[in-house]
KEKE-3310 file (N, C-alpha, C; in steps of 0.2 Angstrom, whole numbers, plus 5000, padded with zeros to 4 digits):
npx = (5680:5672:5667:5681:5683:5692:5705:5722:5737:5753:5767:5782:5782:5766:5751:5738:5720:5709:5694:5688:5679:5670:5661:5645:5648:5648:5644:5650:5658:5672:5673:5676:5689:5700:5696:5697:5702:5693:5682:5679:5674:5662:5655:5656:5645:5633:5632:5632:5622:5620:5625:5635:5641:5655:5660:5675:5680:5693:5708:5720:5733:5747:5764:5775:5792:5787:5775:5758:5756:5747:5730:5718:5703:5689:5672:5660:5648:5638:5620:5614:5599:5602:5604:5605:5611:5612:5604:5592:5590:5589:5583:5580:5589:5594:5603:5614:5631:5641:5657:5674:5686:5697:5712:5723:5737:5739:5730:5714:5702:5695:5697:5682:5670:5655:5639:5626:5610:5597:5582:5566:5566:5567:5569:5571:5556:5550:5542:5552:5554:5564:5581:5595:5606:5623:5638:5653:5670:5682:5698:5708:5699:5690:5676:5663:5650:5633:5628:5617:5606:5592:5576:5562:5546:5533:5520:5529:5544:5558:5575:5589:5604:5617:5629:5643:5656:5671:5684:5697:5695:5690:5684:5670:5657:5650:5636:5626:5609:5601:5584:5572:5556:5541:5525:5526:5514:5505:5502:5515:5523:5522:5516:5516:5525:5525:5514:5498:5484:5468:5461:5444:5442:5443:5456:5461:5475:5482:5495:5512:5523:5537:5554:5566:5581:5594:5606:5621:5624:5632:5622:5618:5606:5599:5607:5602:5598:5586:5576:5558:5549:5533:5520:5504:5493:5478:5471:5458:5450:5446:5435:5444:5458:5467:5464:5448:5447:5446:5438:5426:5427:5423:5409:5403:5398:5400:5411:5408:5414:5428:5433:5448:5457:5473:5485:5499:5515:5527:5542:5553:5567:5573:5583:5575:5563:5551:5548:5534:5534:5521:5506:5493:5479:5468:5453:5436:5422:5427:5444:5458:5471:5488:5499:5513:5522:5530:5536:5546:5550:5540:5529:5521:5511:5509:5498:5494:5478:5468:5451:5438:5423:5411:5416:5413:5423:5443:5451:5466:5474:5474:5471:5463:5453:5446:5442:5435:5422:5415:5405:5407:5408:5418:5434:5448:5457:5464:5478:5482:5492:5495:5500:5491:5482:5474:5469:5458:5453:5441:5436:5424:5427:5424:5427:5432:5438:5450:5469:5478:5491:5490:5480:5484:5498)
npy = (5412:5401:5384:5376:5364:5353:5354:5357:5365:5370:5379:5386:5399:5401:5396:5383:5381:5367:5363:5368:5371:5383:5384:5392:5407:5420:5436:5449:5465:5461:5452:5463:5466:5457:5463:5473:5489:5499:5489:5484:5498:5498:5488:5494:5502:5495:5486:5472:5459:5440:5425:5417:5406:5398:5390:5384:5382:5379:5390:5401:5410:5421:5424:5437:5439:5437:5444:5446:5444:5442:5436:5423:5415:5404:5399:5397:5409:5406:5413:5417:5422:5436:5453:5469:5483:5497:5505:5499:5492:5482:5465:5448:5442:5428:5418:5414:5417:5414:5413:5422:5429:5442:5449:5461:5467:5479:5486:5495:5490:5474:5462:5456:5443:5437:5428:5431:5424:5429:5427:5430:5440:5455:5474:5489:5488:5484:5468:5457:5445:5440:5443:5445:5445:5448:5452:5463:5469:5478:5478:5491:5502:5504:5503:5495:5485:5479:5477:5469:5467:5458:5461:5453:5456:5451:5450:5456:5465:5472:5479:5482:5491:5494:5503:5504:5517:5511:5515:5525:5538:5554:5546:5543:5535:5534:5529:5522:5518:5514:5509:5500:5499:5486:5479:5478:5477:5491:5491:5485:5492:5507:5505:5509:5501:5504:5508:5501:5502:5497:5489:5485:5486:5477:5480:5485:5490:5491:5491:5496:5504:5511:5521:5523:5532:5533:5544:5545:5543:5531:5524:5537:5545:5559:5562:5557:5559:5561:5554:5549:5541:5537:5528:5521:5508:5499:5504:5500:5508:5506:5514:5518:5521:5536:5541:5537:5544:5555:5556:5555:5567:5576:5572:5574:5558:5542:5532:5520:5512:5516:5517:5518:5523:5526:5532:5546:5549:5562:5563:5570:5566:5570:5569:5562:5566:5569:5578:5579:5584:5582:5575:5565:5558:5546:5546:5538:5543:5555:5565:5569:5581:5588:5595:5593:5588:5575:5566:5556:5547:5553:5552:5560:5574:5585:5593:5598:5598:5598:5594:5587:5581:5569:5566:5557:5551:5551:5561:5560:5573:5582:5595:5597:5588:5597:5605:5603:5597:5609:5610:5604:5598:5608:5605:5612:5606:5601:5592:5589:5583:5568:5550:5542:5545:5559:5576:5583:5597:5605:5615:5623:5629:5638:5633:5646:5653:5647:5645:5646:5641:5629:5622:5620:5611)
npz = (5639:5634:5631:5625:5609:5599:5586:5589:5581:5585:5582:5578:5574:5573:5576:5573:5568:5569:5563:5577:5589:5599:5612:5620:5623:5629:5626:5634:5640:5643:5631:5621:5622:5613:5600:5586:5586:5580:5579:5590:5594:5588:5595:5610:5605:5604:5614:5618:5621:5629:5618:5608:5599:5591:5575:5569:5555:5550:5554:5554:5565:5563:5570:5573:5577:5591:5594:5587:5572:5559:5556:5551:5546:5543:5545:5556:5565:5577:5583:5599:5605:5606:5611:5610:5621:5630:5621:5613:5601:5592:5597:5603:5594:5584:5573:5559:5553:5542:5534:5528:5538:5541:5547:5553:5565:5561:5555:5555:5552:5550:5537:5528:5524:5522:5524:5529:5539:5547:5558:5565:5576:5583:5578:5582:5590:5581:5573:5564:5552:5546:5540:5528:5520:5513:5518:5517:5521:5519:5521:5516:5513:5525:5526:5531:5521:5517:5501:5496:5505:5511:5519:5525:5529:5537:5522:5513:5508:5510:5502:5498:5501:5513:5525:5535:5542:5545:5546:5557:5560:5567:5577:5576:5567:5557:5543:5531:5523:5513:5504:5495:5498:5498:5499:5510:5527:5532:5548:5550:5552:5555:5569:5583:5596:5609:5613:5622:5619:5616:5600:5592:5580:5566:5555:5539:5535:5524:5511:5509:5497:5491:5496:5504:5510:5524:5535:5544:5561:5571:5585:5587:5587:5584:5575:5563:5545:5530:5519:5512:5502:5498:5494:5500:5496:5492:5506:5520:5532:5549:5563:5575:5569:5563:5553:5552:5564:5559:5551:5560:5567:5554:5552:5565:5569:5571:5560:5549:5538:5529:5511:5505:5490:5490:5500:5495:5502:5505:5514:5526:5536:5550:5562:5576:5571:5558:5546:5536:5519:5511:5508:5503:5502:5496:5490:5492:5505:5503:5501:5505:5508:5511:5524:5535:5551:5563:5577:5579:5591:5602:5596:5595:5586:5574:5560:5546:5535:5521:5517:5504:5503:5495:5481:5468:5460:5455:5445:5435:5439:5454:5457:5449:5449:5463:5459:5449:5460:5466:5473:5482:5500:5511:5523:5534:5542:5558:5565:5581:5596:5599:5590:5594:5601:5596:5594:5585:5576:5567:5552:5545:5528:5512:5498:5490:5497:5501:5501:5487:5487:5493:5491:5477:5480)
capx = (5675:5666:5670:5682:5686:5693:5711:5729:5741:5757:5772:5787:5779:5760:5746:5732:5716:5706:5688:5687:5670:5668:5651:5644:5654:5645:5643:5651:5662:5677:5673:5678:5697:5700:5693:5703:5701:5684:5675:5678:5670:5655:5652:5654:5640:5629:5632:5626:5621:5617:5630:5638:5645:5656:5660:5680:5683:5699:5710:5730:5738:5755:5766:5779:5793:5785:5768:5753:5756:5741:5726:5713:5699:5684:5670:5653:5646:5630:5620:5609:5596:5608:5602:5607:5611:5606:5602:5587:5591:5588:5582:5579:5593:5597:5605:5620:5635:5647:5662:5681:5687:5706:5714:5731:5737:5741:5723:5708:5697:5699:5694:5676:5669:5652:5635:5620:5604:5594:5576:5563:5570:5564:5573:5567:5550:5545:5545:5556:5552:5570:5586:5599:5613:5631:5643:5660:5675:5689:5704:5710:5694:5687:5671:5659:5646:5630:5624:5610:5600:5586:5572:5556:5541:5526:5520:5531:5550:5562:5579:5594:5611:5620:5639:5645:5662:5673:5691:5698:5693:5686:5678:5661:5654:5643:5632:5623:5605:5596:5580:5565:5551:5537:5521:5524:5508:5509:5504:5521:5530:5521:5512:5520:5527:5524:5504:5493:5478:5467:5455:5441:5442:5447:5457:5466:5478:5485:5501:5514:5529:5542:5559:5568:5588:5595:5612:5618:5631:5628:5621:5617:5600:5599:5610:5603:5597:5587:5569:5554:5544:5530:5513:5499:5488:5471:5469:5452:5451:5442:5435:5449:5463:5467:5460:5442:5443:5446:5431:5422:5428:5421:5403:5401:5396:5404:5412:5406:5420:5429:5440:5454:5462:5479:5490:5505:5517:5533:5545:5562:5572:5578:5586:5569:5557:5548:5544:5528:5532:5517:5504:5487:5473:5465:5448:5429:5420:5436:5449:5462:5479:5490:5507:5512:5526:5527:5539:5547:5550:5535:5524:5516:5508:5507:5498:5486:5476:5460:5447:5432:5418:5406:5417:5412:5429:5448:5455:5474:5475:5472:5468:5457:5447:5446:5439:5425:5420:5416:5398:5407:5408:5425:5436:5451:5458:5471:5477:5487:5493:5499:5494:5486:5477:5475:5468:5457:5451:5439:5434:5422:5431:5422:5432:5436:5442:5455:5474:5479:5498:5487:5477:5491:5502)
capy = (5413:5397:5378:5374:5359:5353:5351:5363:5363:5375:5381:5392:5406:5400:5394:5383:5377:5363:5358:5369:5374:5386:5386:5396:5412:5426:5445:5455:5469:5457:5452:5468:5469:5456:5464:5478:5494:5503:5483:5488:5505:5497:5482:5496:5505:5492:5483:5468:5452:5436:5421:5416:5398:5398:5386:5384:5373:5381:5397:5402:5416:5419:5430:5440:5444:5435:5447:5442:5448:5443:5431:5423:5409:5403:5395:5401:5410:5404:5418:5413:5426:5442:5459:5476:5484:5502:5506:5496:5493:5474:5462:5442:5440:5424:5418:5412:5422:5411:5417:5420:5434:5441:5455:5463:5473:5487:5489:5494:5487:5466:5457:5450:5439:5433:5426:5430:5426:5429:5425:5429:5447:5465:5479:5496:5487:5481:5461:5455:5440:5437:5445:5440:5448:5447:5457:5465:5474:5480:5487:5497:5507:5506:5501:5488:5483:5475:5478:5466:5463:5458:5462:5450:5456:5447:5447:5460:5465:5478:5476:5487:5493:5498:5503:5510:5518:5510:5516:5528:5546:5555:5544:5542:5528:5536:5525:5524:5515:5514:5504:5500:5489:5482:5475:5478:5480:5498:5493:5481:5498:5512:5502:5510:5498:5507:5509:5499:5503:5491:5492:5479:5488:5473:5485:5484:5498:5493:5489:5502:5503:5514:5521:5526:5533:5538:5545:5547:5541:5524:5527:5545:5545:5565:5563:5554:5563:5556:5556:5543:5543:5529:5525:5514:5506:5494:5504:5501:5509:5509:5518:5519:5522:5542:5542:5536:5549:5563:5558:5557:5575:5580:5570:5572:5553:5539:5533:5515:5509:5520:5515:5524:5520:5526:5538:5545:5554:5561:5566:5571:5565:5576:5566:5558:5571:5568:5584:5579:5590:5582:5567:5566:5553:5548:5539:5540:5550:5563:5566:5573:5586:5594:5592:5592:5585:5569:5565:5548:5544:5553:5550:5569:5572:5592:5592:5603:5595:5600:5589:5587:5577:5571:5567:5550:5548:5555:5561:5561:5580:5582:5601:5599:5585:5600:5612:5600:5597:5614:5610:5598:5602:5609:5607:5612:5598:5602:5587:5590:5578:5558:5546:5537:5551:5565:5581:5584:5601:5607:5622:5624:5633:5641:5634:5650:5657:5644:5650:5645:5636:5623:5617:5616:5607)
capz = (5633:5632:5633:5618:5607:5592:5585:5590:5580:5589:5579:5580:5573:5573:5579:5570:5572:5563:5566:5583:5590:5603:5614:5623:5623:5632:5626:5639:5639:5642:5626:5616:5622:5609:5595:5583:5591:5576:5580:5601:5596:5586:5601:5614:5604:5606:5621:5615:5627:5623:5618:5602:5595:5585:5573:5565:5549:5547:5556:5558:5570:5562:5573:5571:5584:5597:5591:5582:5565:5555:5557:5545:5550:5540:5548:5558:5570:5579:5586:5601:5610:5606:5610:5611:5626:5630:5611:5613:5595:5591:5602:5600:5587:5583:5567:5558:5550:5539:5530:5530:5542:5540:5556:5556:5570:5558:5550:5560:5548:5547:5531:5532:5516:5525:5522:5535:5538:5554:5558:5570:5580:5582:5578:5587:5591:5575:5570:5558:5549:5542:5538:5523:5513:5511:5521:5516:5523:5515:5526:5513:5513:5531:5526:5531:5520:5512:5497:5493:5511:5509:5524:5525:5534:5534:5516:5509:5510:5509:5497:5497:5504:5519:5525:5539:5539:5553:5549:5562:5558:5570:5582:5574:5565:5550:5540:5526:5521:5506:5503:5493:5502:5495:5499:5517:5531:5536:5554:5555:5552:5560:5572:5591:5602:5616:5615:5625:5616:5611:5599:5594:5573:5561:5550:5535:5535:5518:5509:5506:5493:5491:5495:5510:5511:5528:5533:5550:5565:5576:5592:5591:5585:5581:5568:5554:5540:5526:5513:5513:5498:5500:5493:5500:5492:5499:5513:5521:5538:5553:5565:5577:5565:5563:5548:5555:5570:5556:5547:5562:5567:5551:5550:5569:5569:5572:5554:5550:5537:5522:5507:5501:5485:5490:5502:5495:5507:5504:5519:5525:5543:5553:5568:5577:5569:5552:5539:5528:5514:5505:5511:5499:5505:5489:5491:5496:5501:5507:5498:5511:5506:5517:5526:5543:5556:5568:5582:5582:5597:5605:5591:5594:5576:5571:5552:5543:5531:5515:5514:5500:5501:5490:5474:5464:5459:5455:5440:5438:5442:5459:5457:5442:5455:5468:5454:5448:5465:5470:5475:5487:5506:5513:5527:5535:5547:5562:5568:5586:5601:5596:5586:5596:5604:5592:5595:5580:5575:5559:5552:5537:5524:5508:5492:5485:5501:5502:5499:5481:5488:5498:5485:5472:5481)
cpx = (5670:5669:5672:5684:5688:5702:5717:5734:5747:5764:5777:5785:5771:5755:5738:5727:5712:5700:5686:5680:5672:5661:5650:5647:5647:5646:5645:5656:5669:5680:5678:5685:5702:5698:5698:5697:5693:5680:5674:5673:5661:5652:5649:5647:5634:5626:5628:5628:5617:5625:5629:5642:5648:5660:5668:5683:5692:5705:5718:5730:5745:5759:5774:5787:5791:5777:5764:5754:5750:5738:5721:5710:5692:5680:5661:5651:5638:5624:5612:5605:5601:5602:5605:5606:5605:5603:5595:5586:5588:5586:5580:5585:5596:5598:5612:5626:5639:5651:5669:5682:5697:5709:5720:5729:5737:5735:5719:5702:5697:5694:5689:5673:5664:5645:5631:5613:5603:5587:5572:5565:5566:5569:5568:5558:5547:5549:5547:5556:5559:5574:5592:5602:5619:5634:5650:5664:5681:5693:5706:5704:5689:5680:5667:5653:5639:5625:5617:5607:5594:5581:5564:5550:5534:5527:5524:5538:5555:5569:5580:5602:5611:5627:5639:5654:5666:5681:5692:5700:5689:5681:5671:5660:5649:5641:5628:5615:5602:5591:5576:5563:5545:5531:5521:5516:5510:5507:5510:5527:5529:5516:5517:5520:5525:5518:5501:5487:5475:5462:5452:5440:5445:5448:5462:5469:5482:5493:5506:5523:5532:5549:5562:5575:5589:5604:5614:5625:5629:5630:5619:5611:5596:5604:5608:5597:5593:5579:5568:5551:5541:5522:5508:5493:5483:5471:5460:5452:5446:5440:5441:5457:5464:5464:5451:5443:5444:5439:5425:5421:5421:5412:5398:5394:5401:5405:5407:5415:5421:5437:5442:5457:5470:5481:5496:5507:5527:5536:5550:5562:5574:5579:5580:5563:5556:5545:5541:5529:5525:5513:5497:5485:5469:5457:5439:5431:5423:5440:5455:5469:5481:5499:5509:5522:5526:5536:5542:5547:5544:5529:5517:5518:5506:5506:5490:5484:5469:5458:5439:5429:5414:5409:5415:5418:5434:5448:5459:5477:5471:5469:5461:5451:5445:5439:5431:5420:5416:5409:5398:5407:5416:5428:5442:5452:5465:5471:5483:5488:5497:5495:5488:5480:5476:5470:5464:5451:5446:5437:5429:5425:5425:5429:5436:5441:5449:5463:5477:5486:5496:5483:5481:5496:5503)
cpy = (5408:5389:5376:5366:5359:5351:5358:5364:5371:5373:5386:5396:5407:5396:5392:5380:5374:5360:5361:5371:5375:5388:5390:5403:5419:5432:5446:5457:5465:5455:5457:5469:5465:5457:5470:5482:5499:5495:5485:5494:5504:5494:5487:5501:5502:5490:5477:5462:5447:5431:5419:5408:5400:5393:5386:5378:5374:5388:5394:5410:5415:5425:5430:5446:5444:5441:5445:5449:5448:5436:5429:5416:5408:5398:5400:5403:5409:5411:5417:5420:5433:5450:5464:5480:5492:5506:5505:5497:5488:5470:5455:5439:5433:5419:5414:5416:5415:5413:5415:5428:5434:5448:5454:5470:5480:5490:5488:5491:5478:5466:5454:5450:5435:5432:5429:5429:5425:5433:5425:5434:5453:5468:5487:5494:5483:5473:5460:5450:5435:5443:5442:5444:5445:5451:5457:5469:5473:5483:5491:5504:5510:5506:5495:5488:5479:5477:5473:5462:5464:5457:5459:5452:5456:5445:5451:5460:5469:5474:5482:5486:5496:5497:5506:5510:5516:5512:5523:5535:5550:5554:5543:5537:5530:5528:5527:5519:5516:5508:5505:5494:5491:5477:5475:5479:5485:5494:5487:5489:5505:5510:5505:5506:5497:5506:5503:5498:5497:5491:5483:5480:5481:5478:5481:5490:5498:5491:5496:5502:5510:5517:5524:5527:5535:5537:5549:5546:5536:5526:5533:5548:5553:5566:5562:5560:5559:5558:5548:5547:5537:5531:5518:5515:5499:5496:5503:5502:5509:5514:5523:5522:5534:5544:5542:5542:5558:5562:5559:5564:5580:5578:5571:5566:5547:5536:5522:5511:5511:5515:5522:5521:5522:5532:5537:5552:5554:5568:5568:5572:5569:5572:5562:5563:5571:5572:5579:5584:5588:5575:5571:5559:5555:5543:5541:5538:5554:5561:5570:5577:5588:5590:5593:5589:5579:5569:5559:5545:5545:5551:5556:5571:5582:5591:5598:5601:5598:5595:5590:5581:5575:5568:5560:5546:5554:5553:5562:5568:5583:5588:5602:5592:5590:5604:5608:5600:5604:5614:5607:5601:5602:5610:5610:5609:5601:5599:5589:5584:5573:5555:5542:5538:5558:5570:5584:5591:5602:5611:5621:5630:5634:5637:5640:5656:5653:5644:5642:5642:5628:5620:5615:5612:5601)
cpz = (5632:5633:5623:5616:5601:5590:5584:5589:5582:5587:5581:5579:5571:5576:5574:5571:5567:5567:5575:5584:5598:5608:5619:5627:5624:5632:5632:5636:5638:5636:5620:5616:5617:5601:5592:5586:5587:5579:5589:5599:5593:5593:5607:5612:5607:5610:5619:5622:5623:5623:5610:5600:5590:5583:5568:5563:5551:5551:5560:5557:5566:5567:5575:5575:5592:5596:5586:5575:5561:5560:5552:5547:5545:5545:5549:5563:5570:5582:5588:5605:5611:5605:5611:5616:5628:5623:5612:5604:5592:5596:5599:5596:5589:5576:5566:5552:5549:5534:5533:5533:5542:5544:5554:5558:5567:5553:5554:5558:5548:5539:5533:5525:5519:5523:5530:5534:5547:5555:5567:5576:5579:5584:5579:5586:5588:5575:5565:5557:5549:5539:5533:5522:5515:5515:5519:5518:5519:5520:5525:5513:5519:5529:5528:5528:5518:5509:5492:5499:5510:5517:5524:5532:5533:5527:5511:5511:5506:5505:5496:5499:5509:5521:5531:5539:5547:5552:5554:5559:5562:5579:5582:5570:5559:5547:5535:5526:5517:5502:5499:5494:5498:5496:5507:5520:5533:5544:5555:5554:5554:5566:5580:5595:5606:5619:5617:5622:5612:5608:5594:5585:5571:5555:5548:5531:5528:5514:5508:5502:5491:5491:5502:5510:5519:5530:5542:5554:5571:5580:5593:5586:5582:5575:5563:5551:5533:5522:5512:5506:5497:5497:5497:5498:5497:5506:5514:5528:5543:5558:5571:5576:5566:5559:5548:5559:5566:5553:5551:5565:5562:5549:5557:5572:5568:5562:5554:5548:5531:5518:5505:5496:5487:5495:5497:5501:5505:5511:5520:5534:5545:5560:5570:5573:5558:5550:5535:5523:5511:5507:5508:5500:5501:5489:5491:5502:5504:5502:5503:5509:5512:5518:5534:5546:5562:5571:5581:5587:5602:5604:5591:5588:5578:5563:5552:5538:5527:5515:5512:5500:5496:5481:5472:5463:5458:5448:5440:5441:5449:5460:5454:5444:5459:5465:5452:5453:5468:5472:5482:5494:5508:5521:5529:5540:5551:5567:5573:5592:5598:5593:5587:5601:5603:5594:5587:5579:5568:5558:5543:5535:5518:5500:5491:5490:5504:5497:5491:5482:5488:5493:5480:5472:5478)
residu = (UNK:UNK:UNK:UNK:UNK:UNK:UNK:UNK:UNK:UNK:UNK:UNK:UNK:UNK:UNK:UNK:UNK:UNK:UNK:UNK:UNK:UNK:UNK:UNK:UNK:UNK:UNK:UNK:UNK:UNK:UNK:UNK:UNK:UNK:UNK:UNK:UNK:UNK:UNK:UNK:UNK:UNK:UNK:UNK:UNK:UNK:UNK:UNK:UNK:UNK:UNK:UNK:UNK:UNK:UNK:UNK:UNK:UNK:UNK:UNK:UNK:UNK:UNK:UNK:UNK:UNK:UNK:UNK:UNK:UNK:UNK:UNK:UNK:UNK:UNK:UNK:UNK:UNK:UNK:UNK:UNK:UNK:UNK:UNK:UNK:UNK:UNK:UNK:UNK:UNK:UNK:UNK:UNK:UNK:UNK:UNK:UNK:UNK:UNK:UNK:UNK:UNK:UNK:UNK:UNK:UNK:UNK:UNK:UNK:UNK:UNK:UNK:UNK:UNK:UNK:UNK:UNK:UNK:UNK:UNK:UNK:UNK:UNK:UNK:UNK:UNK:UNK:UNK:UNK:UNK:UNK:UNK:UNK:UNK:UNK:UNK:UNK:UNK:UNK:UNK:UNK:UNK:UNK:UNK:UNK:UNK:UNK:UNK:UNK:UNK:UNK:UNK:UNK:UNK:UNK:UNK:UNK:UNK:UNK:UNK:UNK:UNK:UNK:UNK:UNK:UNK:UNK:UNK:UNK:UNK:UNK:UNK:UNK:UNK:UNK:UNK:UNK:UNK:UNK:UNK:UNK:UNK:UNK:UNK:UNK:UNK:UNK:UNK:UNK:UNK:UNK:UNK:UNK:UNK:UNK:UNK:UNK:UNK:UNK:UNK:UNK:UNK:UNK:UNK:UNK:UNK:UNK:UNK:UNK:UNK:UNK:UNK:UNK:UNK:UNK:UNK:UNK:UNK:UNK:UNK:UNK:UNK:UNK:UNK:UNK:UNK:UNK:UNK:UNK:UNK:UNK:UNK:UNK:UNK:UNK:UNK:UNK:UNK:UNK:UNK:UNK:UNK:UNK:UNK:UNK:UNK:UNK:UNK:UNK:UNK:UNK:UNK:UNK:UNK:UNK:UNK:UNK:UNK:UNK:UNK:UNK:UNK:UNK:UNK:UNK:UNK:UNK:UNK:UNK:UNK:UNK:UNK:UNK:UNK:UNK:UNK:UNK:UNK:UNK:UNK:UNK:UNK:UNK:UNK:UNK:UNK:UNK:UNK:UNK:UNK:UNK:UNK:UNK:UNK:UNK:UNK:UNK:UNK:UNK:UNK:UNK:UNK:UNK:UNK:UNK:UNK:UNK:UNK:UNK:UNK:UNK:UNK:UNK:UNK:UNK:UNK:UNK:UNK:UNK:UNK:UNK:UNK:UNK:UNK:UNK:UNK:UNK:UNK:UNK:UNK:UNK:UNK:UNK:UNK:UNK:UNK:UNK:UNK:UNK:UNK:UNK:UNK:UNK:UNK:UNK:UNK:UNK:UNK:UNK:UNK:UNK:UNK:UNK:UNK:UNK:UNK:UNK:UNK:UNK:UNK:UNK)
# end
């Protein structure tokens, strides 16, 4: 497991350690076979690599019959270059967990009473500034979890709860999340990984705040289940962004640089695939409505979209904006392909010949 030291004290019916520190203790499989039998099931989820330190003020084995009957240890785990295997979940993690931790063989759950922070990591792609909260497990309840982590990214930061259920029912691992962020960058949160593209735009895509719940089973990424309702606000976009290459569809010319007072967008999770029930782009000179679907993982965008020109400003009723305007120019907008190569359609529409659901929305 690592090279240890420290102080061992060895009894008739126990085992204690005082001031031990264990280094260099390497994530492998091997790893898990000591672990109660739901933390094997989370580790083998992961598959995590990477090495661990860990650090004991305090910890006694009692046992019972020549068996380990309980266990309880206070101290810290170090946590060096720790990534997640084929998940591609986490990557970079390194931080530090301190607390007291308590194991009997007859509970699949241990006792865990721990503090965490971890800095400087990405989780599925994105940068993560800093991680914090508390962690808690109950054996009686098979729960693991934290109700005040706190998620810093850049200038803004998420702030919520999360559980997942680890007693032994089933063979599944559900989970819970529930957040609201605040003052994040959208592109540290919708910005694709993957994309190669580079573009020469100094854009400010805006801050966005929020709410996001989801509900699901670790490791099996069609399951989760869940509703985003999010506003941004200071968007100024360029030309490259999807919002420039809708205006240039509609002006046939390239755009120069537009402001938006606000998106809001409200959606709903369905395993990797995201329903738009409702996404209104509030700003000059467009005002944009509609609703649509996107992919996550492929990032292929199906949306249909109204947009009017021409208006000077909004008034809080978004309808009774449409209706003043009616001088203004109209489109319809059908956005197809990915994000980051959209497929953008438009059709002059007539105001009046436009269906009375799609405007009220």
């Amino acid at each position: 497991l690592g090279v240890a030291t420290g102080k061992l004290h060895l009894e008739s019916e126990s085992i204690r350690l005082e001031d031990f520190q264990v280094d260099a203790i390497e994530l492998t499989e091997s790893l898990a076979s000591v672990l109660p039998r739901r933390i094997q099931d989370i580790y083998r989820h992961i598959e995590p690599t990477g090495q661990v330190e860990a650090t004991i003020a305090a910890a006694e084995l009692m046992f019972n019959d020549h068996r380990l009957d309980r266990m309880q240890a206070v101290g810290q785990l170090e946590l060096k270059g720790v990534n997640s295997g084929s998940t591609e979940l986490f990557e970079h993690v390194g931080g530090v967990i301190e607390g007291r931790v308590g194991m009997n063989p007859d509970k699949h759950t241990p006792l865990i009473e721990a503090d965490y922070q971890v800095e400087g990591f990405r989780l599925r792609g994105r940068d993560i500034d800093r991680l914090t909260g508390r962690l808690v497990s109950d054996p009686n309840d098979g729960i693991l979890r934290s109700d005040d982590l706190r998620v810093v990214v850049g200038n803004g930061s998420a702030t919520g709860s999360a559980s997942l259920m680890v007693q032994d029912e089933g063979g599944t691992l559900p989970y819970t999340i529930d957040l609201f962020f605040d003052g994040i960058e959208v592109d540290r949160i919708v910005t694709n990984p993957a994309s190669d593209l580079e573009s020469d735009d100094q854009n400010q895509p805006g801050q966005v705040q929020g709410t996001l719940t989801l509900r699901g089973q670790l490791g099996q990424s069609d399951s989760k289940r869940g509703q985003l309702e999010a506003t941004v606000s200071q968007m100024r976009l360029g030309q490259q962004t999807l919002l420039g290459k809708m205006l240039t569809a509609i002006q046939f010319r390239e755009p120069q640089e537009y402001a938006f007072d606000r998106l809001q967008l409200q959606a709903f999770v369905d395993g990797d695939e995201v329903f738009i029930d409702r996404v209104r782009i509030l700003g000059r000179p467009f005002v944009f409505h509609g609703d649509g679907w996107m992919d996550l993982q492929s990032t292929e965008i199906d949306m249909d979209l109204v947009a009017m020109g021409g208006l000077a400003g909004l008034e809080p009723g978004f309808l009774d904006s449409l209706l003043r305007g009616l001088g203004s120019a109209l489109w319809k907008i059908e956005i197809r392909g990915t994000l980051s190569d959209p497929d953008i359609q438009t059709i002059s529409v007539p105001l009046l010949r436009l269906p009375l659901n799609l405007l009220g929305r």
